[in-house]
N, C-alpha and C positions, 0 to 999 in steps of 0.2 A: 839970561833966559827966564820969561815968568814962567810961573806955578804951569798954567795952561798950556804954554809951551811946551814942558817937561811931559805934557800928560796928553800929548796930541796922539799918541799912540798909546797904550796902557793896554800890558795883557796881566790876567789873573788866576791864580790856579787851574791851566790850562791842563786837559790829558787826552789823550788819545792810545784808542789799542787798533789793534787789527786782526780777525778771527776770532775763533771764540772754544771755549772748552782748553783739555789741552794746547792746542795751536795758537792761543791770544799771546798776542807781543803786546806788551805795550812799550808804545814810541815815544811818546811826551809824559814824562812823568809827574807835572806839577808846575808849568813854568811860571815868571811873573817877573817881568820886565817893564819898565818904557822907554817910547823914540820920541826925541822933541821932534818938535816941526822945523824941517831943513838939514835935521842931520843925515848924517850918511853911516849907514849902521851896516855892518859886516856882522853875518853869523858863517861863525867856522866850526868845524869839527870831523871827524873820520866819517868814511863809508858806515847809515844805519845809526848815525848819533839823531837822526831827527829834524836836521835841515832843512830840507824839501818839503816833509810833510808840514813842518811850523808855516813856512813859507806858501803851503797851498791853503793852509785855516787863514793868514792873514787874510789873502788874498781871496777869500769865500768858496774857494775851488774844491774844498773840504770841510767837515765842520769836527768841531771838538766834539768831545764825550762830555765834559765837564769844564769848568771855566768861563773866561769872559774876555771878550777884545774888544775894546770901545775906542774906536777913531775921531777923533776931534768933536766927540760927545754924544756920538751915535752908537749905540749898542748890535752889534753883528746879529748873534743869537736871536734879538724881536723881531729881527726883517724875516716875514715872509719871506718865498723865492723871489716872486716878481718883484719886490726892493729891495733886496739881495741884487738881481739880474742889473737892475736900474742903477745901485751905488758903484758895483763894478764899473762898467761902463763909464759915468760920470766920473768916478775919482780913484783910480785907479788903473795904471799902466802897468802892463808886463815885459820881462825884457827873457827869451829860454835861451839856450844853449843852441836848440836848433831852431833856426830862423821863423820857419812858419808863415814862409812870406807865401802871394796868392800867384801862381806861375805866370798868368796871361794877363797882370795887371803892371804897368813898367812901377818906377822907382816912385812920383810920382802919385801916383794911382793907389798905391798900398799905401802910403802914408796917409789918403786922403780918408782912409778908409777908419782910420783910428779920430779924424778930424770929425767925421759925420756921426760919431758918438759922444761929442763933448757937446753944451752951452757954452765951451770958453774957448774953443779951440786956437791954438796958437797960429799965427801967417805960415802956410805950409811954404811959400819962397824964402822966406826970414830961415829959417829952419831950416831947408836945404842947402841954402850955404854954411850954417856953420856945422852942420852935419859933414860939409865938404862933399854933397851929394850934386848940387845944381846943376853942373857940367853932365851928368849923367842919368835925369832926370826922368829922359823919355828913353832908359833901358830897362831891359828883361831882367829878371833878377839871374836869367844863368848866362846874363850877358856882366856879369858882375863876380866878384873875388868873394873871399867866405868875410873878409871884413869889410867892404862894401855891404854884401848883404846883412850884418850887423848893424850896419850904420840904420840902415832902411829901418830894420828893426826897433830898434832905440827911437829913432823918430815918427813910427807906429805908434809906439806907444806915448813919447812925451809931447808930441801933438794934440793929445787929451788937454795939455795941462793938469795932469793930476794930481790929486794931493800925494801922492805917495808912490813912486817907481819900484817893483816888486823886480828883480833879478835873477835867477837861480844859473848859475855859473856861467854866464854873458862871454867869458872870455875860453870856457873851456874847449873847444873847438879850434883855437887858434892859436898860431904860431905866435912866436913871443914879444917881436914886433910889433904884427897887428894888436896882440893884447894889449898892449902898451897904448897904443894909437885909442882902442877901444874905452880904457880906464880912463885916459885924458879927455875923450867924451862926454864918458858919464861925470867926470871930475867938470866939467864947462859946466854940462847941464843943470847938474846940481848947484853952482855959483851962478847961475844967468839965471834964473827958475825959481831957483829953492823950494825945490820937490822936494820932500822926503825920501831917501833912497836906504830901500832894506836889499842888499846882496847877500846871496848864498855861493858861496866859493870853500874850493879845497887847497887856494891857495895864501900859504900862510903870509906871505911878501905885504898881498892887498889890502891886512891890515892896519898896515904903517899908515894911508892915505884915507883912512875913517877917522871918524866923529868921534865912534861909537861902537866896541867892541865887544860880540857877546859869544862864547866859548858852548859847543853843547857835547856832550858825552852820555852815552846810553842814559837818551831822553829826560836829560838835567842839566841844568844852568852851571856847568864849570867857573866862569868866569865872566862878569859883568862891568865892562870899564869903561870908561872916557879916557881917548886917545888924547894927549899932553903934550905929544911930541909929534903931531902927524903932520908927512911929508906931503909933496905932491905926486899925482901919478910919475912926472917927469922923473923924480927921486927914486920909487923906490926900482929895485930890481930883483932877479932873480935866477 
């Protein structure tokens, strides 16, 4: 992996509080990591260590107090809103916990809706097969299961083609099964693609099947590794 690679994500003395006076928490204590381009990087850590919110500044959906995130050499912090609103958009996919799909639009229809924000947009037929969606293409989403409607999801957002797949507990909502079905997805997507994929999970299992491991505890960097021994979702269990 070059230099540039190693640094397609780079965050820097990153912080964040929330409140002020007595009542200021602060959540992000200092972080300073990077994600090459293509890896698949898992942040884990308890309820309140900082996950989500890191995961909402990468994502612009939040901003730091302090620090610096610069994606493939663009700096967060100098974008105004409206390039801010535009980089989203363009390179950057989401994948939540709960679906957030649009009720009266079929399977279909909401993926196309992720397509009509991209310049690069991926073949939404190519896509729904190997989503395993095709067959069900012109359904309702409550004409569909909670990981079906996952799938839809996932391909919402990698239909972008984005630089970077943002996660925050994709699989928490679902039986162990489907979670399994679900990882083996984002396990393709990320080999057929090579997005960059940042997941937030409370599951410790889902490490095994990373890049890239980074530990957070009362908003600090526990643990910073490159997975050596990582399996495929098929592998691991729980």
């Amino acid at each position: 992996m070059s230099n540039e690679e190693k640094k397609f994500l780079s965050v820097n003395g990153l912080k964040k509080s929330f409140g002020s006076g007595e009542t200021r928490q602060e959540v992000l204590k200092g972080l300073d990591f990077t994600v090459g381009k293509g890896e698949f990087c898992v942040l884990l850590g308890p309820s309140g260590s900082g996950k989500s919110t890191l995961l909402n500044i990468l994502g612009g959906i939040d901003s730091a107090d302090e620090g610096e995130i610069s994606i493939n050499g663009d700096k967060l912090a100098e974008m105004d809103e409206k390039s801010l609103t535009r980089y989203r958009r363009k390179h950057l996919g989401y994948v939540f916990q709960m679906y957030n799909l649009i009720p009266n639009l079929n399977v279909k229809e909401n993926i196309e809706t992720g397509a009509y924000l991209s310049d690069k947009p991926l073949d939404i037929d190519e896509l729904l097969k190997i989503l395993g969606l095709y067959e069900h293409r012109h359904k309702l989403p409550n004409q569909l299961s909670g990981g079906q409607q996952q799938r839809v999801s996932i391909g919402r957002a990698i239909v972008k083609n984005p630089d970077i797949l943002l996660c925050d507990e994709p699989t928490g909502a679902l039986d162990y099964k489907t979670s399994k079905e679900i990882l083996q997805l984002i396990e393709d997507v990320n080999q057929k693609y090579g997005n960059t994929i940042i997941m937030v999970t409370h599951n410790e299992a889902i490490k095994q099947m990373a890049d890239h491991i980074i530990k957070l505890r009362d908003g600090n960097i526990r643990h910073d590794n490159i997975n050596k021994d990582k399996l495929t979702a098929a592998e691991i269990e729980w």
